[in-house]
C-alpha positions in Angstrom: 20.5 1.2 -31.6 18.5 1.5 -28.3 21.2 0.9 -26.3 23.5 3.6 -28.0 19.9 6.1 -27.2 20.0 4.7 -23.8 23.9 5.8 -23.9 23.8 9.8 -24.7 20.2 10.8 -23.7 18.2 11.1 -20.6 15.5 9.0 -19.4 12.5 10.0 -17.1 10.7 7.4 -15.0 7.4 8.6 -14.0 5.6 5.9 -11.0 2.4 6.8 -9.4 -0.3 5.6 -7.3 -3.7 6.9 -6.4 -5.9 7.5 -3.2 -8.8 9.0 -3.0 -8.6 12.1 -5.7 -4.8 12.4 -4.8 -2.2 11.1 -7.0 1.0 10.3 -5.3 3.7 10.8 -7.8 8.0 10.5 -8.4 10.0 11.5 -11.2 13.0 10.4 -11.6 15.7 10.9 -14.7 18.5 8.9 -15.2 21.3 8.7 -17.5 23.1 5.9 -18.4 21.5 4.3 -15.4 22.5 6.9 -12.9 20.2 8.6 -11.1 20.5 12.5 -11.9 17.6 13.7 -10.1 14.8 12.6 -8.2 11.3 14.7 -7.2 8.0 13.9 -5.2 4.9 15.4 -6.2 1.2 15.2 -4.8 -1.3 16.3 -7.4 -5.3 16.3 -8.2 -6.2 14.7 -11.3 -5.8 17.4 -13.5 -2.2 19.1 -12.5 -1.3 15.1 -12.6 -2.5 15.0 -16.7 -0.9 18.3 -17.1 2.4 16.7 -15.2 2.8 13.7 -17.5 2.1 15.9 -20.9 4.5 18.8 -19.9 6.8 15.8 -18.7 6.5 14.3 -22.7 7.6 17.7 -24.0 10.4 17.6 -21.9 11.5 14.0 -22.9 10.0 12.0 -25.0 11.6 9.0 -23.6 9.6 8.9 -20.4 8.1 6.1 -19.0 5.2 6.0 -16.7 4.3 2.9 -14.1 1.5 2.2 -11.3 0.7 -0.6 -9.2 -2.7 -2.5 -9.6 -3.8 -3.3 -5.9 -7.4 -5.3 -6.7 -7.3 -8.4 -4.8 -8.2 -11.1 -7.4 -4.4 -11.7 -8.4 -1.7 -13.9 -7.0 1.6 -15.4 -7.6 2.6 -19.0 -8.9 6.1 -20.8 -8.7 6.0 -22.1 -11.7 4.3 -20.6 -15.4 3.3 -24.6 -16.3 -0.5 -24.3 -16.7 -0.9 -27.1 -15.2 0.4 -26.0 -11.9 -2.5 -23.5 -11.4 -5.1 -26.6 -12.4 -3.3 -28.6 -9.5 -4.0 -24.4 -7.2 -7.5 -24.9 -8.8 -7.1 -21.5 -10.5 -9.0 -21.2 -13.4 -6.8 -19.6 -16.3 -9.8 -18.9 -18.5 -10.2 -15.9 -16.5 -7.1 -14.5 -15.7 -4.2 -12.8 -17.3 -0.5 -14.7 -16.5 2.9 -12.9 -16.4 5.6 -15.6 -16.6 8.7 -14.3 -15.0 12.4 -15.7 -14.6 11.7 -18.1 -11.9 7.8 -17.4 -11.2 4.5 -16.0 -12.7 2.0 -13.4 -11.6 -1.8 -13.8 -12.6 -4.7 -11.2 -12.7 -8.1 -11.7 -13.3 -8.9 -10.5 -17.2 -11.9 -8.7 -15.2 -10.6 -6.5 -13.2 -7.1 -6.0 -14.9 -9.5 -4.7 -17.7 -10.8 -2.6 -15.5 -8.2 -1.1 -14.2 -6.3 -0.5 -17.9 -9.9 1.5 -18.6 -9.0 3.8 -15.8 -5.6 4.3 -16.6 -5.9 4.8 -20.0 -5.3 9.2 -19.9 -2.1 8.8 -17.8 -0.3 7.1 -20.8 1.0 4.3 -18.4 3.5 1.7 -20.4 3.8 -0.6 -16.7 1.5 -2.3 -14.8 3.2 -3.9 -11.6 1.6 -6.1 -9.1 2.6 -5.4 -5.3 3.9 -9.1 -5.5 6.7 -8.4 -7.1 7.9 -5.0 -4.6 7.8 -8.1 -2.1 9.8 -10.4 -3.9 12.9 -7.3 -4.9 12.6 -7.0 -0.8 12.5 -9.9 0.6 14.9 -12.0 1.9 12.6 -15.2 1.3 13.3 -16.9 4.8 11.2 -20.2 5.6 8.8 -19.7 8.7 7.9 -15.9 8.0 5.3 -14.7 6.3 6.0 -11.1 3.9 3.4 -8.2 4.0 3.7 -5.2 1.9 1.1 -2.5 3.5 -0.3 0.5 1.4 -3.5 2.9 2.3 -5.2 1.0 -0.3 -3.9 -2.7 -0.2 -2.0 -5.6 2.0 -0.5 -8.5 -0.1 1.6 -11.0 1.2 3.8 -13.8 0.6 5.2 -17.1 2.4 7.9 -19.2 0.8 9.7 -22.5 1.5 13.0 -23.2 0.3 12.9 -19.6 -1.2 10.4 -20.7 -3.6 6.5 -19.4 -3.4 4.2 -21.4 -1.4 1.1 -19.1 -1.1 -0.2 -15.4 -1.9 -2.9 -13.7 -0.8 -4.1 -9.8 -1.3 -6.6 -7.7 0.1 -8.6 -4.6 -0.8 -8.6 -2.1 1.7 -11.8 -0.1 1.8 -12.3 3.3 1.0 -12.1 5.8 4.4 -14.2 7.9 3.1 -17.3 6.1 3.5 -19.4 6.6 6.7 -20.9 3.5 6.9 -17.5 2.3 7.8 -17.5 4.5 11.2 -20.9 3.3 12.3 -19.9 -0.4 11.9 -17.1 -0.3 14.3 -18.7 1.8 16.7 -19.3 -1.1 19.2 -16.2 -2.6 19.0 -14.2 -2.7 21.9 -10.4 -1.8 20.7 -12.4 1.3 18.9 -13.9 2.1 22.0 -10.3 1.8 23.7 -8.5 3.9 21.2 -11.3 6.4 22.4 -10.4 6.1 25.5 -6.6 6.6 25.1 -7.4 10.0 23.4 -8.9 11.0 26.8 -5.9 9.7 28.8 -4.2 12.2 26.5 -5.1 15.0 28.5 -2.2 15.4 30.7 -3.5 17.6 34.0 -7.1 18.5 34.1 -6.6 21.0 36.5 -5.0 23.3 33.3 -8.5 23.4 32.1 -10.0 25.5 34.6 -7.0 27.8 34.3 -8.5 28.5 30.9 -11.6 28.7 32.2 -10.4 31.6 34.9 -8.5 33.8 31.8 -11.8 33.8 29.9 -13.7 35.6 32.7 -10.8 38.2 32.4 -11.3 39.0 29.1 -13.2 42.5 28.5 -14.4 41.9 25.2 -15.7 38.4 24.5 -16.7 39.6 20.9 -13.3 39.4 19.6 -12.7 35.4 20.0 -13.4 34.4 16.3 -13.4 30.8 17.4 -13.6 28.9 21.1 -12.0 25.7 21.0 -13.9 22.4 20.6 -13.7 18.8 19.7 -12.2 18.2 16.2 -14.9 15.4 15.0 -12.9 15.0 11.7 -9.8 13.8 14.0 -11.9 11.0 16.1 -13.9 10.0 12.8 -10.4 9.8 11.0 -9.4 7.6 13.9 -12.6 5.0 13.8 -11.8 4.5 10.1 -8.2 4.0 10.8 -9.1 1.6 13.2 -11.5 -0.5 10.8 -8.7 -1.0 8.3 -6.4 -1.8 10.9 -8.8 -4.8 11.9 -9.0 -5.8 8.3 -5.2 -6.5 8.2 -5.4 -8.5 11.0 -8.1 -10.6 10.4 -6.9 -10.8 6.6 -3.2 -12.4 8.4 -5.3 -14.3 10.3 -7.1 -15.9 7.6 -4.6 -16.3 5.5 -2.4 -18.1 8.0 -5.6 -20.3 8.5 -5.1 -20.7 5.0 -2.0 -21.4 4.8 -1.8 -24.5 7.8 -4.8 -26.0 6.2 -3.9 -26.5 3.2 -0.8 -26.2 2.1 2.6 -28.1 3.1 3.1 -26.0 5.8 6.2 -25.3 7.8 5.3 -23.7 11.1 5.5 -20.1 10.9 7.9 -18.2 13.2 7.4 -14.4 12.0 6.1 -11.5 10.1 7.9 -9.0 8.4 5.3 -6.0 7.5 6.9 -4.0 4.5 5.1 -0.5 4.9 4.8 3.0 2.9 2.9 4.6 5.0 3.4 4.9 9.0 1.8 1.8 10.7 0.3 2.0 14.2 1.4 0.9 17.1 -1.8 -0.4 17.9 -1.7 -2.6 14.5 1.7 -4.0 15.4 0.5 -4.9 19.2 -2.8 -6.4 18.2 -1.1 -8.6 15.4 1.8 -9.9 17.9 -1.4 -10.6 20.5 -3.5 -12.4 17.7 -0.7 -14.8 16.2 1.9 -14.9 18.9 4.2 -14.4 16.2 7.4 -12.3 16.3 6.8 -9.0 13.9 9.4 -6.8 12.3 9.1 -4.0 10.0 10.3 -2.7 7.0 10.1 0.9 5.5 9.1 0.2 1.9 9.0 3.3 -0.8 6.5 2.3 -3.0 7.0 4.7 -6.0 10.8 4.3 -5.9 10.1 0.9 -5.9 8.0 1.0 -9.0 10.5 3.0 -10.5 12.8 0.3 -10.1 10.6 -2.2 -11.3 10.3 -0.2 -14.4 13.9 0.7 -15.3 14.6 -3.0 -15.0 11.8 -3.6 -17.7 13.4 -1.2 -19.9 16.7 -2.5 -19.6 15.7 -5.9 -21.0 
């Protein structure tokens, strides 16, 4: 009967993630598997509760998914409990997920947590970033998988195609200040300062300015002079700091990796992204590991979407 359903009516697939107070959102409505139409929204918390109820009086068959991005999860090749006692990974504390061929665990803490939060946006699927890497990765020996969001960087390294370690961290909130004055003295900061000076292509042009102000009769009418935009520079300190966290996190986890697992000697790193990453990031990583990196645009909200209509279709 839910196939025949599935057959002459129209599904909606609602995926969304949060940063900040934003809520970063696609619908998508399919039919019979086909995509009819696809939509991206950017809401506050209250058009986004208004979004999903209008979205149920539309069609009641609409599904809603998010991705949980709190570090204290990972993924196991095998769904034996006995293989995360031999990873030392207590599973009194976690919640497990066996899959086809693998298993993704969560710690009952925070996955509580997170389900508390969630609760008002009706959400029927809860998907870790694991498994976005695993649809989009072509699970090569020697390279090491990172899928990197605003709020999160997990990763994956695999040997023989099967899962050899996992690792996911937390990026911190922008927003708070303390952030800016920890980085202050650091010197790639202090470079990245520097390169927005360099950015100021002749000088000379500035005292041009200077000469046309003199010529103007009445001063009273400039509503604004120019000046330094300190919300630009402070938004490029906390850039900066999560920047460093990615790279020390690879580095770590690489450390990791060599030290206790079996091994093989990685070659590369493919970053899976959803947002823009810097130049800067890419250069300082290659520096740091000496590895080759390549990158991958990554859609996360299509992605959960497709994550989600593969659930219903079971």
């Amino acid at each position: 009967m839910f196939k025949l359903i599935k057959y002459f009516f129209k599904e909606t697939l609602i995926s969304f993630y949060q940063e900040k107070d934003k809520f970063f959102v696609q619908k998508r409505v399919i039919k019979k598997e086909k995509i009819l139409s696809e939509e991206i929204f950017e809401f506050e918390k209250d058009e986004f509760l208004k979004f999903i109820n209008i979205s149920f009086m539309e069609n009641t068959q609409t599904y809603i998914s998010t991705i949980i991005d709190t570090f204290n999860q990972g993924i196991v090749n095998s769904c034996n409990h006995s293989k995360y006692k031999e990873l030392g990974i207590n599973i009194d504390n976690i919640k497990i997920l066996c899959l086809k061929d693998f298993s993704v665990f969560i710690g009952l803490y925070e996955l509580n947590e997170f389900k508390k939060e969630i609760t008002q946006y009706k959400v029927d699927f809860i998907f870790s970033p694991y498994l976005i890497i695993q649809e989009n990765s072509t699970k090569k020996d020697n390279t090491l998988y990172i899928l990197i969001s605003n709020n999160f960087a997990s990763l994956i390294i695999y040997k023989n195609k099967e899962i050899i370690y996992s690792n996911t961290l937390q990026l911190e909130d922008n927003s708070t200040p303390q952030q800016i004055e920890d980085i202050k003295d650091n010197d790639s900061v202090l470079d990245d300062i520097d390169d927005l000076v360099d950015d100021i292509d002749d000088l000379d042009s500035l005292d041009d300015d200077l000469d046309d102000l003199e010529n103007i009769d009445d001063i009273d009418s400039i509503d604004e002079l120019p000046h330094t935009n300190e919300d630009n520079i402070n938004s490029q300190l906390e850039t900066t700091k999560n920047e460093l966290n990615i790279v020390e996190f690879i580095k770590n986890s690489i450390k990791d990796y060599y030290e206790n697992y079996e091994a093989n000697f990685l070659e590369q790193i493919e970053i899976m992204y959803n947002k823009e990453i810097s130049n800067n990031l890419l250069k300082t990583l290659k520096d740091e590991t000496l590895l080759e990196i390549e990158t991958k645009e990554c859609d996360l909200l299509s992605n959960i979407n497709n994550l989600a209509l593969k659930e219903i279709n079971v």
